[in-house]
DOBA-276457 format. One line per field, with one value per residue: x, y, z of N, C-alpha, C in turn; residue in three letters. Coordinates in nm, 4 decimals, decimal comma, padded with zeros to 6 digits, always signed. Layout:
<sites>
n_px [X_...]
n_py [Y_...]
n_pz [Z_...]
ca_px [X_...]
ca_py [Y_...]
ca_pz [Z_...]
c_px [X_...]
c_py [Y_...]
c_pz [Z_...]
res [ALA_...]
</sites>
This chain:
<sites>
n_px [+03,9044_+03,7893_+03,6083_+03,2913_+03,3137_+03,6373_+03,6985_+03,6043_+03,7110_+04,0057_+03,9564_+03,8469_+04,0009_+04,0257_+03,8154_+03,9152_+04,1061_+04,0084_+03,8478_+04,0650_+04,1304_+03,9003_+03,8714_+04,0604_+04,0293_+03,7917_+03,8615_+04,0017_+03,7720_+03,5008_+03,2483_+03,0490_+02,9424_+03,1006_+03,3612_+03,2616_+03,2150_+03,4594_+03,5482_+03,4186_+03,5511_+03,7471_+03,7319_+03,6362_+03,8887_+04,0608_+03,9066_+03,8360_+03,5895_+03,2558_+03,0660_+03,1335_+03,2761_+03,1155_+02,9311_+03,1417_+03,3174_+03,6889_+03,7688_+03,6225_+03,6522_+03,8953_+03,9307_+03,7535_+03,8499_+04,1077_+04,0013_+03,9634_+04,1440_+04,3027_+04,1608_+04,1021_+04,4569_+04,4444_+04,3488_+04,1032_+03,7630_+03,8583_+03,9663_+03,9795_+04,0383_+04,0835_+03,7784_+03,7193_+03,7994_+03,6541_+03,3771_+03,4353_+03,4458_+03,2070_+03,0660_+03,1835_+03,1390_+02,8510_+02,8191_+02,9191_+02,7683_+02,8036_+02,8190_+02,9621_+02,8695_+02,9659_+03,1894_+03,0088_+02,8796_+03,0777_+03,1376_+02,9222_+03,0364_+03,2371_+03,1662_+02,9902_+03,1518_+03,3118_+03,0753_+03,0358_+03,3042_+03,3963_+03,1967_+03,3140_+03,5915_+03,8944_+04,0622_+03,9160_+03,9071]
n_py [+02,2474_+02,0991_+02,1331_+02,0128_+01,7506_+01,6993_+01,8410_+01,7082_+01,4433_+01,5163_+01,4839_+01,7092_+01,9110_+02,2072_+02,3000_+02,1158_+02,3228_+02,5519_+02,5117_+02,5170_+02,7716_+02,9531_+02,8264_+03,0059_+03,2814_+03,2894_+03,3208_+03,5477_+03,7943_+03,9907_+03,9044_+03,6222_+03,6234_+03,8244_+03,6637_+03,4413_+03,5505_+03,6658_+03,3990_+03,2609_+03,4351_+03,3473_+03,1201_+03,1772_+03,3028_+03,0642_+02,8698_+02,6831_+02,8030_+02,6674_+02,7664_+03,0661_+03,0472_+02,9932_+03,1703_+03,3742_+03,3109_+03,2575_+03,5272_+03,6283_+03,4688_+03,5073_+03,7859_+03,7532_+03,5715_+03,7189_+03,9845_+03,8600_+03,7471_+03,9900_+04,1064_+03,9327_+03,9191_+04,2190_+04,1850_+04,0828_+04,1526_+04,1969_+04,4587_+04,8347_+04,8613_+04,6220_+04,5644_+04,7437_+04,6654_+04,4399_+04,4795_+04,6126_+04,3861_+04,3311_+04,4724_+04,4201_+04,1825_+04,2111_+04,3814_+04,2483_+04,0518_+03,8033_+03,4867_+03,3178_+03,0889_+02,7886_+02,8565_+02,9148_+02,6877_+02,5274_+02,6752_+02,5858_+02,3177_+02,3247_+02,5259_+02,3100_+02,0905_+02,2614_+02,3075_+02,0057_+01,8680_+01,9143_+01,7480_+01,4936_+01,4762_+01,6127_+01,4242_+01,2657_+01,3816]
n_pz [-09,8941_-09,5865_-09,4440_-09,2528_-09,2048_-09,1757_-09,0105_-08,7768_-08,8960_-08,7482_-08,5183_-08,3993_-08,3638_-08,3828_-08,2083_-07,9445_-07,9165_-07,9639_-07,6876_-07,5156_-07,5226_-07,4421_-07,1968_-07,0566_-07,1262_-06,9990_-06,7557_-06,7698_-06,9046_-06,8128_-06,7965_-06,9288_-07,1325_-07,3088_-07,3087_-07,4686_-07,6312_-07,7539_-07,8101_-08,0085_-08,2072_-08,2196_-08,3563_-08,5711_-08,6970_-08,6969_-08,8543_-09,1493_-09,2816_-09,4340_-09,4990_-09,4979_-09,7149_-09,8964_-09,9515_-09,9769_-10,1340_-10,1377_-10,0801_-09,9128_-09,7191_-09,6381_-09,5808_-09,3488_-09,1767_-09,1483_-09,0234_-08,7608_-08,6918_-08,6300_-08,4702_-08,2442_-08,1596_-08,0750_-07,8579_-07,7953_-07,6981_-07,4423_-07,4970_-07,5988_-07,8564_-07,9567_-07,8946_-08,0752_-08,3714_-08,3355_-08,4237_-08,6779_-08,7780_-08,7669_-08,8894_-09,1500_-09,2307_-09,2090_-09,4420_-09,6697_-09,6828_-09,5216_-09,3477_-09,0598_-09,0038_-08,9781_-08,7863_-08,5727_-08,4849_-08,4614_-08,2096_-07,9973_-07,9910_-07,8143_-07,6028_-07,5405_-07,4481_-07,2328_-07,0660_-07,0351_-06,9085_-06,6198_-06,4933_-06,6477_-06,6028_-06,6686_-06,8035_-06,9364_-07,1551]
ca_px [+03,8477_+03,7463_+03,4570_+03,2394_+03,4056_+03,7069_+03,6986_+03,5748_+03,8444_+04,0440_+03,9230_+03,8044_+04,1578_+03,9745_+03,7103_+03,9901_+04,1895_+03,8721_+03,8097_+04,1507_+04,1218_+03,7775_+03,8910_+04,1651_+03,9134_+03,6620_+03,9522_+03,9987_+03,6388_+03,4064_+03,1806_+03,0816_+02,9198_+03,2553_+03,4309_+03,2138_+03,2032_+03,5850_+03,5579_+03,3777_+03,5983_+03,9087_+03,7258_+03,6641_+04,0227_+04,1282_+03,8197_+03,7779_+03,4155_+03,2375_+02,9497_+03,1446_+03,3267_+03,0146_+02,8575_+03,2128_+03,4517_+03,8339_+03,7807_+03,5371_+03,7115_+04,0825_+03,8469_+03,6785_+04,0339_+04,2111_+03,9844_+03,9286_+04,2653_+04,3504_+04,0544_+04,2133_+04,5962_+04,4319_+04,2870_+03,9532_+03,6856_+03,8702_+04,0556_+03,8960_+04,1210_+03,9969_+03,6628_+03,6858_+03,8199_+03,5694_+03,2952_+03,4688_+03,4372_+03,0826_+02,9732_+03,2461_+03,1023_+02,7423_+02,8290_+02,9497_+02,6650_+02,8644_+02,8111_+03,0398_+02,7873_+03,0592_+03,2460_+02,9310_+02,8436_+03,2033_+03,1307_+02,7900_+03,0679_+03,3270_+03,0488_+02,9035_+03,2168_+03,3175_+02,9824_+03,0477_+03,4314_+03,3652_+03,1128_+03,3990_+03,7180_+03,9522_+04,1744_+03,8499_+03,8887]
ca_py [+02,2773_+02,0070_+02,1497_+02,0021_+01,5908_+01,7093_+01,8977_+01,5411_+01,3495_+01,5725_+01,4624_+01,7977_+01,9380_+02,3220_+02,3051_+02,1392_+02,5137_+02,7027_+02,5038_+02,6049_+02,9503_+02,9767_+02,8577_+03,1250_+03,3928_+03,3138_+03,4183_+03,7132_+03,8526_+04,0494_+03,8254_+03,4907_+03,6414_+03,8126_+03,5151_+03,3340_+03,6186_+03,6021_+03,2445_+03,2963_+03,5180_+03,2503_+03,0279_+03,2688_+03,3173_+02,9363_+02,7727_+02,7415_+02,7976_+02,6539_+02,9127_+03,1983_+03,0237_+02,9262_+03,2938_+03,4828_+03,2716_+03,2670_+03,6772_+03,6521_+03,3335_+03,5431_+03,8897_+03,6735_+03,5021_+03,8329_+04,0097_+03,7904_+03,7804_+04,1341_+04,1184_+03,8438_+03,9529_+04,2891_+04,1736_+04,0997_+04,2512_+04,3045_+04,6194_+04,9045_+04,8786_+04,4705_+04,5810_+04,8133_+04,5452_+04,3432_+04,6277_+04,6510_+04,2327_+04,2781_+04,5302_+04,4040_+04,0829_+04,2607_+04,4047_+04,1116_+03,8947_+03,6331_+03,4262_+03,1923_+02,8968_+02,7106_+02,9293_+02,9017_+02,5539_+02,4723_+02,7371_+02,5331_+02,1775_+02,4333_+02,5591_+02,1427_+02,0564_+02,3034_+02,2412_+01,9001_+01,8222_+01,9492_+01,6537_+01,3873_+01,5172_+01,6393_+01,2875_+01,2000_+01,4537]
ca_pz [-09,7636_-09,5827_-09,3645_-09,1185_-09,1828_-09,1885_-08,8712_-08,7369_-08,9390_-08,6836_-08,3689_-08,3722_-08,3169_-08,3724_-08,0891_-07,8846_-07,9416_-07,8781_-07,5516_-07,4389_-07,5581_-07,3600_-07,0421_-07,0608_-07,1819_-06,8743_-06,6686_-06,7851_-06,9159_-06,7235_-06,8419_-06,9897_-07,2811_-07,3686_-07,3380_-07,5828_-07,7937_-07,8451_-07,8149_-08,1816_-08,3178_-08,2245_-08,4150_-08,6977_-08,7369_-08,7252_-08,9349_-09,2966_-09,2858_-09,5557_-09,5203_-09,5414_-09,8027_-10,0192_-09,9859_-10,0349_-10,1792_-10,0922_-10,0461_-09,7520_-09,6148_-09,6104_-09,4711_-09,2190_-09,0930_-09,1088_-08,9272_-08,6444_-08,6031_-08,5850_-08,3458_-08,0800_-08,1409_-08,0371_-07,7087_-07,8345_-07,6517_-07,3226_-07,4933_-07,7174_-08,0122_-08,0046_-07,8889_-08,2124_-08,4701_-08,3731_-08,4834_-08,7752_-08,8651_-08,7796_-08,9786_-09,2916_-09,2597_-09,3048_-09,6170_-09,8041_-09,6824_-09,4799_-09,1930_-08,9727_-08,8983_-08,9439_-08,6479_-08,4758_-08,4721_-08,3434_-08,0523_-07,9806_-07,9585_-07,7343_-07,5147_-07,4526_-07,3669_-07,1640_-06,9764_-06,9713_-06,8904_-06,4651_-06,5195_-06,6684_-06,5297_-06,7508_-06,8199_-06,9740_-07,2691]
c_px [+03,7610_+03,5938_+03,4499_+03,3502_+03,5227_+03,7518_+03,6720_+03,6605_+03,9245_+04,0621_+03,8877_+03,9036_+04,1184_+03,9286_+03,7734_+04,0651_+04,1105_+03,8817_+03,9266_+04,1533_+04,0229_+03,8182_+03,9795_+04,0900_+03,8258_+03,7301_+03,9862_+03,8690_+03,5946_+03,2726_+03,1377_+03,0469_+03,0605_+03,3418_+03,4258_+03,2464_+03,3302_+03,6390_+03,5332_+03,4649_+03,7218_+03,8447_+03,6884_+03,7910_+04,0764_+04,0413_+03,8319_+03,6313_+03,3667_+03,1235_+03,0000_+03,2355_+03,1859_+02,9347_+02,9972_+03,3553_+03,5849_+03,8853_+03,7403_+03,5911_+03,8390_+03,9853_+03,8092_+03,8060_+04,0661_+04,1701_+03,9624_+04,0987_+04,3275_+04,2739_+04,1513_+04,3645_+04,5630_+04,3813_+04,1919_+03,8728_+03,7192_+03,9925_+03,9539_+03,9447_+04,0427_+03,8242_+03,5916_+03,6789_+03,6893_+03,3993_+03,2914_+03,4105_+03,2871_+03,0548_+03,0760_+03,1740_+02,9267_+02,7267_+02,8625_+02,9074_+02,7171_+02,8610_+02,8840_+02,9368_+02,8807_+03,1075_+03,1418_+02,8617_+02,9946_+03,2276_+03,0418_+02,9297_+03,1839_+03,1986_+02,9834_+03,0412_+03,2741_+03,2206_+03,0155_+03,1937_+03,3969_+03,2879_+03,2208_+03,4886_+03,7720_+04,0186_+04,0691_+03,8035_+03,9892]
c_py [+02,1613_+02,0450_+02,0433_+01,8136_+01,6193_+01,7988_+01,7623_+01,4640_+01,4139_+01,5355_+01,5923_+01,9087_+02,1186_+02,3588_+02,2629_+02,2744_+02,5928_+02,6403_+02,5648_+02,7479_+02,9987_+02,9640_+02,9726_+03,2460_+03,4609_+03,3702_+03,5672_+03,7820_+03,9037_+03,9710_+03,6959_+03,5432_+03,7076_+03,7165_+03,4186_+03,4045_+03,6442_+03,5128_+03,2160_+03,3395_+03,4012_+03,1829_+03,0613_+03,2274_+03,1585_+02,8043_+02,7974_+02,7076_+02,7938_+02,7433_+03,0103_+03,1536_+03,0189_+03,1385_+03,4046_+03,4624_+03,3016_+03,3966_+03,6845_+03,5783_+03,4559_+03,7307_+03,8307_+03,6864_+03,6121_+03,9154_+03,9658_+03,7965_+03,8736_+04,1267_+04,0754_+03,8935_+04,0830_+04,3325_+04,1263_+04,2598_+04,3060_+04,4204_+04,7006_+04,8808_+04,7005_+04,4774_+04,6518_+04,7439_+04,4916_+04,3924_+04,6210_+04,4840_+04,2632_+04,3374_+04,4581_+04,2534_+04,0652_+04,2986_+04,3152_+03,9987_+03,7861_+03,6066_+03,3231_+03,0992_+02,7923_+02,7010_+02,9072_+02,7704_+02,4890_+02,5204_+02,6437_+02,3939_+02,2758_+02,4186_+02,3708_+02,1380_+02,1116_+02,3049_+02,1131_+01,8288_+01,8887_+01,8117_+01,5297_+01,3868_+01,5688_+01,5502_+01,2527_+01,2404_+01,4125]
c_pz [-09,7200_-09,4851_-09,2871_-09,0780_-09,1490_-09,0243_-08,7540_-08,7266_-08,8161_-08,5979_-08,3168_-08,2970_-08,3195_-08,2173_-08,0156_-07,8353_-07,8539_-07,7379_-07,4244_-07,3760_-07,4284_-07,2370_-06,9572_-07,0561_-07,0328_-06,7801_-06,6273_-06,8420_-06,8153_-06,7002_-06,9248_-07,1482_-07,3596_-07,3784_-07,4562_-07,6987_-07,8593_-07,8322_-08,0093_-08,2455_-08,3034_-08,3297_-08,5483_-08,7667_-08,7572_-08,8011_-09,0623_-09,3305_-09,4090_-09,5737_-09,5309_-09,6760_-09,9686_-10,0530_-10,0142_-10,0911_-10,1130_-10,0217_-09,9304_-09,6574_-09,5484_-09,5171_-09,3774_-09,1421_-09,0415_-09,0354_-08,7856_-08,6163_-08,5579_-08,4844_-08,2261_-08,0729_-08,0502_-07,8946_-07,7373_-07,7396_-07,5073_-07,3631_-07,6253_-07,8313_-08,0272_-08,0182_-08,0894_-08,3773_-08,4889_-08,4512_-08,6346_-08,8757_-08,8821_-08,8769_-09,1551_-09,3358_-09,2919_-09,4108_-09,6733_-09,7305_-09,6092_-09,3420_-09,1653_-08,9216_-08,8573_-08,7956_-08,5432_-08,4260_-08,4112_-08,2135_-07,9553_-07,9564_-07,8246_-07,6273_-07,4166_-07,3825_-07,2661_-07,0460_-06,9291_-06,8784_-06,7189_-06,4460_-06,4923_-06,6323_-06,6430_-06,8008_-06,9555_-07,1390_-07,3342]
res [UNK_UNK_UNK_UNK_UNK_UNK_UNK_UNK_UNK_UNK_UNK_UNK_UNK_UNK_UNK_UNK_UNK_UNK_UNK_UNK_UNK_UNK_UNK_UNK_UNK_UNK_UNK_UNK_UNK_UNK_UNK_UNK_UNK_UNK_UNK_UNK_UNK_UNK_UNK_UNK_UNK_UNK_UNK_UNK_UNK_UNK_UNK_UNK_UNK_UNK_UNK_UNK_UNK_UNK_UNK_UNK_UNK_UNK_UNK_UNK_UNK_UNK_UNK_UNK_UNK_UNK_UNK_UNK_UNK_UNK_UNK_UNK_UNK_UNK_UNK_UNK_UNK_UNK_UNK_UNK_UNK_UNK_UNK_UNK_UNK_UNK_UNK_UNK_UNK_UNK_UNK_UNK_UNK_UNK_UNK_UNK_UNK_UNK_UNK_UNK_UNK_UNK_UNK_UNK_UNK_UNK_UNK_UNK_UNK_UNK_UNK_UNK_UNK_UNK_UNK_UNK_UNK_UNK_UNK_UNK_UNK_UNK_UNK_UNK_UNK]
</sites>
């Protein structure tokens, strides 16, 4: 798992994804905070987070993933059954101690650029 360099080494080929995902999302949401918030869970499902890796090993990594993806395949949060999934990550991911910083620190490079690209044009990404 290559974590945070390796996401780098990349060109950041993740947070590219998410930014897609997101602009798609804002479309359809009710809201921006829904948007973001299964902006996160995309990036749940397609990171190998070394924080949820370091606090739950290969178990929490493949729980993390799998629920986030049942989540988004399910609609995320604009349907109940996604809305419900995602319920389900939170609280599974309370019991066995684990957090996506990872996931959330690539929302935090998602989020700039999405701020910023209206700024640079899009050519410029």
């Amino acid at each position: 798992y290559a974590g945070a360099r390796g996401e780098a080494a990349s060109g950041f080929k993740t947070v590219q994804g998410a930014l897609k995902f997101l602009s798609e999302r804002k479309l359809q949401s009710p809201s921006r905070a829904d948007a973001l918030t299964d902006t996160l869970t995309y990036l749940i499902w397609h990171t190998y987070d070394t924080n949820v890796l370091g606090r739950g090993g290969s178990d929490g990594l493949h729980f993390m993933q799998e629920s986030a993806y049942n989540t988004i395949e399910a609609g995320g949060l604009l349907t109940e059954e996604g809305t419900e999934l995602y319920r389900r990550l939170l609280l599974g991911a309370l019991h066995r101690n684990l957090s996506p910083g990872g996931a959330a620190d690539l929302l935090i490079c998602t989020v700039l650029l999405d701020r910023i690209t209206p700024l640079l044009g899009e050519k410029s990404l």
